[in-house]
C-alpha positions as CSV (number, residue, x, y, z in Angstrom):
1,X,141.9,98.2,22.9
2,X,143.1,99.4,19.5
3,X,141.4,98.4,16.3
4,X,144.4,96.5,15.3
5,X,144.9,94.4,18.5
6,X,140.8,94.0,18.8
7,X,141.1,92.1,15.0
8,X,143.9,90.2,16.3
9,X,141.8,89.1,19.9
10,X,138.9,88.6,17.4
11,X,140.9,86.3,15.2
12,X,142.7,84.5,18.3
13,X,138.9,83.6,19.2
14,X,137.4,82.4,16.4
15,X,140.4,79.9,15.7
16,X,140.9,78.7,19.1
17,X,137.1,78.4,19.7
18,X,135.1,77.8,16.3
19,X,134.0,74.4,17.0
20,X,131.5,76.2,19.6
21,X,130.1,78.1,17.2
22,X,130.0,74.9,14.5
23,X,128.7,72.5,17.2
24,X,125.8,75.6,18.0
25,X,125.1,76.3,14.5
26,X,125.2,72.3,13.6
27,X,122.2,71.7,16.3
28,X,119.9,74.6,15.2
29,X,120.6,74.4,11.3
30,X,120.3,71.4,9.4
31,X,120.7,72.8,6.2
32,X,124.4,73.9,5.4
33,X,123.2,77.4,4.0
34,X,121.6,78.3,7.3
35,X,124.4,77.0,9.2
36,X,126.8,79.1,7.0
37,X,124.4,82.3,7.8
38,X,124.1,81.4,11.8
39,X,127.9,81.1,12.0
40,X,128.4,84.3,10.2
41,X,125.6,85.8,12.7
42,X,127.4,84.5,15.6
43,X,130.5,85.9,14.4
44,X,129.2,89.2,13.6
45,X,127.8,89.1,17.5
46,X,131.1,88.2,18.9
47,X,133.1,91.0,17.2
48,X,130.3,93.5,17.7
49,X,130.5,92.4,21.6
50,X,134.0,92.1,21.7
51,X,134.6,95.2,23.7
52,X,132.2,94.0,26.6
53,X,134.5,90.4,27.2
54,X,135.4,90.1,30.7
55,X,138.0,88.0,32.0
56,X,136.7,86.9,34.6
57,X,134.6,84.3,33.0
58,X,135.9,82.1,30.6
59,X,136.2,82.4,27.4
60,X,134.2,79.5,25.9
61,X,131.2,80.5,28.6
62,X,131.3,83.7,26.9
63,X,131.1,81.9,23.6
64,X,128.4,79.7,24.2
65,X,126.5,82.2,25.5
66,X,126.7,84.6,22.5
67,X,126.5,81.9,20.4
68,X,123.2,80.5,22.1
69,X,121.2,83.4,21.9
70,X,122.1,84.5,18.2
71,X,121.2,80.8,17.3
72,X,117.5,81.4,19.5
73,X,116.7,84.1,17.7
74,X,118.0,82.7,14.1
75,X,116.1,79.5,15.1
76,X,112.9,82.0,16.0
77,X,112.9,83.8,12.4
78,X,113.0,80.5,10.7
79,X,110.9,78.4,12.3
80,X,108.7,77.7,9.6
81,X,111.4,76.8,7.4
82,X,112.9,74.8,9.7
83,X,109.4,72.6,10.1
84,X,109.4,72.5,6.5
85,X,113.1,70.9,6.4
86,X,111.9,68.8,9.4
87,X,109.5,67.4,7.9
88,X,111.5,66.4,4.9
89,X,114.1,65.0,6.9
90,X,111.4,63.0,8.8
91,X,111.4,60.8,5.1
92,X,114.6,61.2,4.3
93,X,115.4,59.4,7.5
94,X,113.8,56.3,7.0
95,X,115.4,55.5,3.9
96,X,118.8,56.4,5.0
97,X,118.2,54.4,7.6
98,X,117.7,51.0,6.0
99,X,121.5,51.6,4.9
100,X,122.7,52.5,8.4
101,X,124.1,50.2,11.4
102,X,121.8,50.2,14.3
103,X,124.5,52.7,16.2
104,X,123.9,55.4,13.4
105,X,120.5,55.0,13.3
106,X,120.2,55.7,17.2
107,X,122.2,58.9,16.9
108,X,120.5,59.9,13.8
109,X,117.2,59.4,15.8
110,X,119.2,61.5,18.6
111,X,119.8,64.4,16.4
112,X,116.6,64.5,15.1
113,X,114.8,64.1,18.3
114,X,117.2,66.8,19.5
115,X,116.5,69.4,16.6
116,X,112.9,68.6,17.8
117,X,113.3,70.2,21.6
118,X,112.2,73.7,22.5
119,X,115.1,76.4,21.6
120,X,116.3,76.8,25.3
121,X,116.2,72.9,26.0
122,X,118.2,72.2,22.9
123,X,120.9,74.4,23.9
124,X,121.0,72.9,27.5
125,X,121.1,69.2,26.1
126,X,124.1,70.4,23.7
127,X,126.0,71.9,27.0
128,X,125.4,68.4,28.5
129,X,126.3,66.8,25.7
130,X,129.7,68.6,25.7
131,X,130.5,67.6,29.2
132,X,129.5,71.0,30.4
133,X,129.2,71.0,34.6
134,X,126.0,72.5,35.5
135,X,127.9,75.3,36.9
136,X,129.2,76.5,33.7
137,X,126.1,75.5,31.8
138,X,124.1,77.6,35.0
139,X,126.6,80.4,33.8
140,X,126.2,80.4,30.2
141,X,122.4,79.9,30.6
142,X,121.7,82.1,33.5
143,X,119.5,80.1,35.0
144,X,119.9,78.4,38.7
145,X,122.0,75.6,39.5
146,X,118.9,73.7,40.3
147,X,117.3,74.7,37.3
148,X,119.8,73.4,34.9
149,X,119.7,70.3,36.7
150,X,116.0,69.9,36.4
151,X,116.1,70.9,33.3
152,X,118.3,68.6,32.0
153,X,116.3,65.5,34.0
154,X,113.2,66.2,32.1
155,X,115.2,66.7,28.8
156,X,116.3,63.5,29.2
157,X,113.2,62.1,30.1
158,X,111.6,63.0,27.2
159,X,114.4,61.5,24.8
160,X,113.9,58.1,26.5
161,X,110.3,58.3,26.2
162,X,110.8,59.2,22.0
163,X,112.7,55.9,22.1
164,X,110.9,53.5,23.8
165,X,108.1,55.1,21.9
166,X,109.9,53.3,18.4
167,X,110.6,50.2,19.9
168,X,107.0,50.0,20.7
C-alpha cells in the first residue's frame, strides 16, 4: 500500500471508528489531558500497525484490540496518578452527588466502580457493555470463550456486591 492510500485507510478509520478509541480512552482516563494523550497513543499505534490489518477480522475487533492494550500499558505508567485522581474523585463524588437524580448517581457509582477494576477486567466489562458477543470480545481479548464468560460473571459479581455494599 502506497503512502498516500495508507493516510487515506488511516483517515477512513479513525472517522468511521473513533468512538472506540473515545469510549477506551473515556474508561481508563478520567482526566481530559490523559484522555487526549491515550487517544493520541492509540492513534499513533493504529497507524504504526496499519500495515499488519487483516481482513479477515473485523475492523472494530482490530480496534479494540489495539486500542485495549495501548490503554493497559498507559493505564500501567500512570497508576499512581490515576490513585491520586481516584481519590479525589472519591470526594468530589459525594458532593456532586447531593445535586444528582438517583439514576445519575447509580451510573456515576458505575463508572467509578468500573475505573476501580483490574486493567484486563475493565476492558472486558466495556466490551460487555457495548453489546460485544463473547466471541468477538474472546477475539479482541484472546482469551477462551469460556473465559470471557467467566470472566465477565465474576465482573459482575463484584459490581453488585459494591452496591449492596452502599445500601448497607
Amino acid at each position: 500500500m502506497d503512502k498516500q492510500k495508507q493516510q487515506q485507510f488511516f483517515q477512513q478509520i479513525i472517522e468511521q471508528h473513533k468512538g472506540i478509541l473515545f469510549k477506551v480512552a473515556s474508561t481508563y482516563c478520567p482526566n481530559d489531558e490523559d484522555r487526549q494523550d491515550l487517544i493520541q497513543e492509540i492513534m499513533i499505534q493504529i497507524w504504526q500497525s496499519i500495515h499488519k490489518y487483516n481482513d479477515e477480522y473485523k475492523m472494530s475487533t482490530w480496534l479494540y484490540r489495539i486500542s485495549l492494550n495501548v490503554a493497559i500499558s498507559f493505564y500501567r505508567k500512570r497508576s499512581v496518578r490515576t490513585r491520586n485522581q481516584a481519590e479525589l474523585t472519591k470526594h468530589m463524588d459525594g458532593i456532586i452527588a447531593d445535586q444528582d437524580s438517583e439514576k445519575e448517581l447509580h451510573l456515576s457509582l458505575l463508572e467509578q466502580f468500573i475505573s476501580e477494576l483490574k486493567e484486563l477486567d475493565k476492558a472486558l466489562i466495556i466490551l460487555y457493555l457495548e453489546d460485544k458477543s463473547h466471541d468477538e470480545i474472546s477475539a479482541i481479548m484472546g482469551i477462551s470463550l469460556s473465559n470471557v464468560g467467566t470472566k465477565i460473571g465474576r465482573i459482575k459479581d463484584k459490581l453488585r456486591t459494591r452496591f449492596s455494599q452502599l445500601k448497607a
